[in-house]
C-alpha positions as CSV (number, residue, x, y, z in Angstrom):
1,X,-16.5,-0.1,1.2
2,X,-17.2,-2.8,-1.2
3,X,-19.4,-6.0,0.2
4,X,-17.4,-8.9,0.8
5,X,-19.2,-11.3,-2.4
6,X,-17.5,-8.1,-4.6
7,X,-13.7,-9.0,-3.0
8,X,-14.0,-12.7,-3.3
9,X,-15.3,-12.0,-6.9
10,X,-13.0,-9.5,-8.0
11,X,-10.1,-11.7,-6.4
12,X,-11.6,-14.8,-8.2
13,X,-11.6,-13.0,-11.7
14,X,-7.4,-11.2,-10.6
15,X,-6.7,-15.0,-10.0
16,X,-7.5,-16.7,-13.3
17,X,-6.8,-13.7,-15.2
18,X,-3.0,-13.4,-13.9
19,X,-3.0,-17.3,-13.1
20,X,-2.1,-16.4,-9.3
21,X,-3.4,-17.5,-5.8
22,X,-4.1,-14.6,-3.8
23,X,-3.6,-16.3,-0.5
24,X,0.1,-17.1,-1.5
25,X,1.0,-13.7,-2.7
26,X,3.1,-11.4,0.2
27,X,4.2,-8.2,0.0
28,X,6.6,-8.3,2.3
29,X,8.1,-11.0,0.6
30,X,8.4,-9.3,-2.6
31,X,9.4,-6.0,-0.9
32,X,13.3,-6.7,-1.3
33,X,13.2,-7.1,-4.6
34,X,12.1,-3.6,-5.2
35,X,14.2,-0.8,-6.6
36,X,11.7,1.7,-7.6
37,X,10.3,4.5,-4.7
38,X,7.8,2.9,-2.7
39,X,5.2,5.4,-1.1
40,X,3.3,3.8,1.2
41,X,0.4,5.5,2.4
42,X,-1.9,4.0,5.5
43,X,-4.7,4.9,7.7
44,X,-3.9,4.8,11.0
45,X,-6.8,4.1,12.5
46,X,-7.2,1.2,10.1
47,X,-9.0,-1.6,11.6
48,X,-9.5,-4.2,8.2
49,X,-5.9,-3.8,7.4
50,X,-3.9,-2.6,10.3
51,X,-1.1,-0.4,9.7
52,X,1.4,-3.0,11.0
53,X,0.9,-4.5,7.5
54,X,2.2,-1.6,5.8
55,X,5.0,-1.0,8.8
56,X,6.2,-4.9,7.8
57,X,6.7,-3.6,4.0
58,X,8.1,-0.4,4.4
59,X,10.8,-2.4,6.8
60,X,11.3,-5.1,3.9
61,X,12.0,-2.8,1.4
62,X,15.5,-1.7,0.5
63,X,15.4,1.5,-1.8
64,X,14.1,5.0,-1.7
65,X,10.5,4.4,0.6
66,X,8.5,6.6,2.6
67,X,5.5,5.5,4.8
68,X,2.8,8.0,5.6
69,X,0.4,6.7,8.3
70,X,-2.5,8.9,8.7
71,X,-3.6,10.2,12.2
72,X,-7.5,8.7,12.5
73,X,-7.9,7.4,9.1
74,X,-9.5,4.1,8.5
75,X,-9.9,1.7,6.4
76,X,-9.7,3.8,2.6
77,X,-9.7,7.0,3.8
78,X,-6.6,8.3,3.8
79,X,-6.6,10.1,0.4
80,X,-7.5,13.5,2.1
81,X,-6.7,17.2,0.9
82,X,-4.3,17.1,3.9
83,X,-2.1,14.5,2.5
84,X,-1.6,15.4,-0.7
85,X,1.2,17.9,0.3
86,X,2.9,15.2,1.3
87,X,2.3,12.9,-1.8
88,X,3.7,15.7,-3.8
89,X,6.9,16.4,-1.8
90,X,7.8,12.4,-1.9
91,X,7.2,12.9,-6.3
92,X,8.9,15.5,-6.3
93,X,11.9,13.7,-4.3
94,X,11.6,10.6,-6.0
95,X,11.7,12.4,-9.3
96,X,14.9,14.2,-8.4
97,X,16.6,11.2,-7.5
98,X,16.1,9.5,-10.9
């Protein structure tokens, strides 16, 4: 996990690169206006950005989605060998559909 000087810092340099506030930007907000496949993929035993997050998008969004919450993963872990089965099958769906 990066330090928390490194987030402010990279969200600093995101800001005045993409001239955007951070603190005003929501995903869920922005969710609804999506028409590509959304994977969203989530640790579920995520305690710095709870799963509930992820639940709120996934519910805002209107097309093709799929939301994989992984049992006892936290916070950037949830990339195992387990879940890439799963990644693949959602590709492979999503690919289809297109």
């Amino acid at each position: 996990m990066l330090p928390a000087w490194a987030v402010r810092r990279a969200f600093a340099l995101a800001e005045r690169r993409a001239s955007f506030d951070v603190d005003r930007v929501s995903p869920s907000r922005a969710a609804p206006q999506i028409t590509a496949p959304v994977l969203l993929i989530h640790g579920a035993a995520d305690r710095e950005t709870v799963p509930a997050h992820s639940r709120r998008v996934y519910d805002a969004l209107t097309g093709p989605k799929r939301l994989i919450l992984v049992d006892g993963a936290g916070h950037g872990q949830s990339l195992r060998a387990d879940v890439w089965s799963e990644i693949e099958r959602w590709i492979d769906g999503a690919t289809a559909r297109s």
